[in-house]
C-alpha positions as CSV (number, residue, x, y, z in Angstrom):
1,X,-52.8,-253.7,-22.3
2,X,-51.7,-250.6,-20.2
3,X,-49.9,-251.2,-16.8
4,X,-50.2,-248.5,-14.0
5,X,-47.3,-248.2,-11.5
6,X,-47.6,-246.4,-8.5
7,X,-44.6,-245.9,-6.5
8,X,-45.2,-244.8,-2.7
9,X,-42.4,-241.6,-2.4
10,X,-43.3,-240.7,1.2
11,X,-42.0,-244.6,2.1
12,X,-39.2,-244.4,-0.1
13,X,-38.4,-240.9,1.6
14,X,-38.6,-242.6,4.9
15,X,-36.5,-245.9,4.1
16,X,-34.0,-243.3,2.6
17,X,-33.6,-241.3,6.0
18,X,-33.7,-244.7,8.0
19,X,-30.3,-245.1,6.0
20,X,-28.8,-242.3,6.1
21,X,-29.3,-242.0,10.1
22,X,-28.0,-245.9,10.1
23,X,-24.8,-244.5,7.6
24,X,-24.6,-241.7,9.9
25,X,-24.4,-243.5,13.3
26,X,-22.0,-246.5,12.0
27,X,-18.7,-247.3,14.0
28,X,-14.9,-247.2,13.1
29,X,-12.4,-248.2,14.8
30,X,-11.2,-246.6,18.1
31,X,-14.9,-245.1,18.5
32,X,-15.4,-245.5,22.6
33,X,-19.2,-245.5,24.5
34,X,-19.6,-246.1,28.0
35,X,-19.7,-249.4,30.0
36,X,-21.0,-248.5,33.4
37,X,-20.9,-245.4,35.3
38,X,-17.7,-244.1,36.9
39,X,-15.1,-241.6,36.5
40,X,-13.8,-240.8,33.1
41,X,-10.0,-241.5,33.6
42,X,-10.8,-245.2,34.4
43,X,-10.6,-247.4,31.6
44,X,-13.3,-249.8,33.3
45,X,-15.5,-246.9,32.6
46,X,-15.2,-247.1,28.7
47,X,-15.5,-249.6,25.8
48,X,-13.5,-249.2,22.5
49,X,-14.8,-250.3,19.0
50,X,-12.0,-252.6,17.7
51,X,-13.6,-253.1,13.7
52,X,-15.7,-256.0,14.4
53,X,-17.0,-255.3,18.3
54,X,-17.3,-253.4,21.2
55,X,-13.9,-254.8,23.7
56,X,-12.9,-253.2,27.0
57,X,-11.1,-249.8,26.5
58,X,-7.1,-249.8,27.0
59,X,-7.0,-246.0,27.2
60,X,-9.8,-243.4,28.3
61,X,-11.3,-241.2,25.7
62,X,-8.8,-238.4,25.0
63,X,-5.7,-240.1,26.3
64,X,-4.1,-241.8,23.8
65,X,-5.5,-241.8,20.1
66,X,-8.2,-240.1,18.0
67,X,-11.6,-241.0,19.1
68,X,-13.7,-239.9,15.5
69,X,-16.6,-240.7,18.2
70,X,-17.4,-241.2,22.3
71,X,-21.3,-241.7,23.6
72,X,-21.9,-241.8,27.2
73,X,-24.8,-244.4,26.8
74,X,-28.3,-244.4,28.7
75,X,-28.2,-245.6,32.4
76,X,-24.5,-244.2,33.1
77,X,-23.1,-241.2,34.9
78,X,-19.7,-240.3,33.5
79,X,-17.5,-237.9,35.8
80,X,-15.1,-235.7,34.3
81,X,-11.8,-235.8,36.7
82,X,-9.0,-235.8,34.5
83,X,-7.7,-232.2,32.6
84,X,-8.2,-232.7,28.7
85,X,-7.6,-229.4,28.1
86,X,-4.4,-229.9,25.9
87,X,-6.0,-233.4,24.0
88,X,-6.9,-233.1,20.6
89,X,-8.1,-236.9,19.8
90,X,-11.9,-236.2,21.1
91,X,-13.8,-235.0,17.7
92,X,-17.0,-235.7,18.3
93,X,-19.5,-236.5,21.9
94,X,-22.5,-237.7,22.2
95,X,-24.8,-237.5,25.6
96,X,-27.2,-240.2,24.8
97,X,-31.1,-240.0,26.5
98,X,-30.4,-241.2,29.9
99,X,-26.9,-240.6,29.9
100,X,-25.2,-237.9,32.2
101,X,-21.8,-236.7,32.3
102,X,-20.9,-234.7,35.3
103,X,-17.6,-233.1,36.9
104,X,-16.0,-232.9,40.0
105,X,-15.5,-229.9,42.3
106,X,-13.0,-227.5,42.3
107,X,-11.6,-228.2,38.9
108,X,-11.5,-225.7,36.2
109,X,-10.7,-228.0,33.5
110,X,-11.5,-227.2,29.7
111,X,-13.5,-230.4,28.0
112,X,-12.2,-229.6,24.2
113,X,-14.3,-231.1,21.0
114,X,-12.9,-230.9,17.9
115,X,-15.9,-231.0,15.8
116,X,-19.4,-231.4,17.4
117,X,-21.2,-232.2,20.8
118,X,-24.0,-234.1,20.7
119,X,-26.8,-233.5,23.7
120,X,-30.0,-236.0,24.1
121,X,-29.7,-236.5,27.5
122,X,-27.8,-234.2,30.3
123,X,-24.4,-232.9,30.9
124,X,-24.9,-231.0,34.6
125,X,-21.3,-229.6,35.5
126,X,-21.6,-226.6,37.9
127,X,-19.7,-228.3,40.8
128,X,-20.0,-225.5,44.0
129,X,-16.4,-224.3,43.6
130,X,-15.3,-225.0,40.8
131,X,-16.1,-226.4,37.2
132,X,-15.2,-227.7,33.3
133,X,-15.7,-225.5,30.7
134,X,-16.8,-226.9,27.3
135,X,-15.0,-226.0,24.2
136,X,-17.1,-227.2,21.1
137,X,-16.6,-226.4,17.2
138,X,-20.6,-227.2,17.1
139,X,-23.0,-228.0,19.6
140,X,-26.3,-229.3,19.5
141,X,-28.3,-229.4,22.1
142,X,-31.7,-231.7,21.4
143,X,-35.1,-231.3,22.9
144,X,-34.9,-233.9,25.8
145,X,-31.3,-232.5,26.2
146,X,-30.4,-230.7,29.5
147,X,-27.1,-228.6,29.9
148,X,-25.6,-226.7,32.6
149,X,-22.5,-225.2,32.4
150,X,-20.7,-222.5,33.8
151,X,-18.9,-221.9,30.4
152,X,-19.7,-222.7,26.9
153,X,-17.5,-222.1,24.5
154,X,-18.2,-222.5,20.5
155,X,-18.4,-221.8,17.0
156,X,-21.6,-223.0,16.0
157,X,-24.8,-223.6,18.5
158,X,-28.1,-224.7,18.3
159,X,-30.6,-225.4,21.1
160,X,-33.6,-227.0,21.2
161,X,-33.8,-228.4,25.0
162,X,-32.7,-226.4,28.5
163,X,-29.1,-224.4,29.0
164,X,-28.3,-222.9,32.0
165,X,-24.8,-221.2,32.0
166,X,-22.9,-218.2,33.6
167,X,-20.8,-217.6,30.0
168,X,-21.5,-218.2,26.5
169,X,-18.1,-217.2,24.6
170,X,-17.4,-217.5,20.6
171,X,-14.4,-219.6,20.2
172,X,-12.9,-217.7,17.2
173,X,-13.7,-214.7,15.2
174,X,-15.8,-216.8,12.3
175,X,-18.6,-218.2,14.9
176,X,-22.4,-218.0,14.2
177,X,-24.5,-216.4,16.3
178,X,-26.4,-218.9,19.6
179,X,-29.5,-220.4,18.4
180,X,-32.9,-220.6,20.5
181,X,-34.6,-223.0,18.5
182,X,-38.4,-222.9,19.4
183,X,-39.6,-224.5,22.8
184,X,-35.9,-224.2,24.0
185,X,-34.9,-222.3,27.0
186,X,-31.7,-220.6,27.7
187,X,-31.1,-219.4,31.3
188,X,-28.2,-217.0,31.5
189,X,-26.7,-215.9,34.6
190,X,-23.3,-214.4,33.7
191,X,-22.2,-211.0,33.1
192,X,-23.2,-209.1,30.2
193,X,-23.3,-212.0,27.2
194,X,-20.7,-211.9,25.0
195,X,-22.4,-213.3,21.8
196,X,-25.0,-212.5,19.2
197,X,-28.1,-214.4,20.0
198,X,-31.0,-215.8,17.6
199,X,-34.1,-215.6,20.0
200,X,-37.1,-215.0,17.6
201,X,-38.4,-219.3,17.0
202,X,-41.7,-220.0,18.1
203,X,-41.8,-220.4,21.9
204,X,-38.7,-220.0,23.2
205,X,-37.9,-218.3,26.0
206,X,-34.3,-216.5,27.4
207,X,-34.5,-215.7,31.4
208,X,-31.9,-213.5,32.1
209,X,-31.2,-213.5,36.2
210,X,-28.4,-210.9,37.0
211,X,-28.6,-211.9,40.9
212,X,-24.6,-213.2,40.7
213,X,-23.8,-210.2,38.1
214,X,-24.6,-207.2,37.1
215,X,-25.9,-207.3,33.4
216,X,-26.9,-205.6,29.8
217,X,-29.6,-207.7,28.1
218,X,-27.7,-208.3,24.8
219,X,-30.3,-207.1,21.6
220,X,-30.2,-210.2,19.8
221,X,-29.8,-210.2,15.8
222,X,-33.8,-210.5,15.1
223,X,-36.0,-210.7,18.2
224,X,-36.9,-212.3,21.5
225,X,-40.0,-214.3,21.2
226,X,-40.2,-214.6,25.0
227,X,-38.3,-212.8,27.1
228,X,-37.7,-212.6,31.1
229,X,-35.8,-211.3,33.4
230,X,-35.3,-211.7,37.5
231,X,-32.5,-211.3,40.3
């Protein structure tokens, strides 16, 4: 008697990625995500992951110790109003759907990322007269992500949502080019744009709007697939 086996690969594909994403989003210790909305500097603001569960935070993200991880979790507004610029302990920031992290104004502080930023949901700091700038080894900003900037500073970037920014800046001489990923938009408002840009994905768009400075349209590295410009 012959047996016939049929194995199901597109549900063995699918239980595989379910794992990998659960490997990939697993806690360690000293990992911190938000509690409630309020200023970043309070430690009522923050929760640490001590091994076994999520306790209330000694220190604020960047203060103290490495954090291999901090999420600013849906339903909470996080305001930057403490200067990081000099920390080295954040490596990697998630902006979870529904979650915001903001600034205060008049501060010029730098909001430095060893490794990657993670965007879902919106990071919105252009305070009127003053603002943080964001220093990222990798950014990735996802379709439901929203972030507005006056300076953006990186290595690696990839956007798939809406950026609006006055400066896009390479943070050292081996960075890759910015990435419109399709359906994204990237609103530029700065001076003449200091980066190679990848424009050419299906459906997005770059507005260029020289109405706070004068600017050159920068001739990206393949193409714009929509392109427009105002001010």
């Amino acid at each position: 008697m012959n047996y016939i086996f049929r194995v199901n690969l597109s549900a063995c594909f699918f239980t595989g990625i379910i794992g990998l994403s659960g490997a990939l989003s697993a806690q360690t210790i000293g990992d911190y995500r938000s509690a409630v909305t309020g200023n970043w500097s309070s430690t009522a603001t923050w929760q640490m992951f001590d091994g076994l569960t999520w306790v209330a935070a000694t220190a604020y993200p960047g203060q103290l110790s490495n954090a291999a991880l901090t999420s600013i979790t849906n339903g909470h507004t996080v305001t930057l109003d403490v200067d990081l610029t000099t920390s080295s302990f954040l490596q990697n920031v998630t902006i979870d759907l529904g979650g915001t992290l903001t600034d205060l104004s008049a501060l010029t502080y730098i909001l430095p990322i060893q490794n990657l930023l993670t965007v879902t949901g919106t990071i919105n700091m252009i305070a009127t007269s003053g603002s943080a700038s964001i220093n990222a080894k990798e950014i990735q900003i996802l379709s439901t992500g929203r972030l507005t900037n006056r300076r953006i500073i990186f290595n690696k970037a990839n956007n798939y949502g809406i950026v609006s920014t006055v400066g896009l800046i390479y943070r050292d001489a081996s960075a890759t080019p910015w990435v419109n990923q399709s359906n994204s938009v990237l609103n530029y408002s700065g001076g003449t744009m200091l980066v190679d840009i990848s424009a050419s994905a299906l459906d997005n768009t770059v507005n260029y709007n020289s109405s706070s400075a004068a600017q050159t349209i920068k001739t990206p590295i393949d193409s714009y697939f929509n392109l427009t410009l105002s001010g």
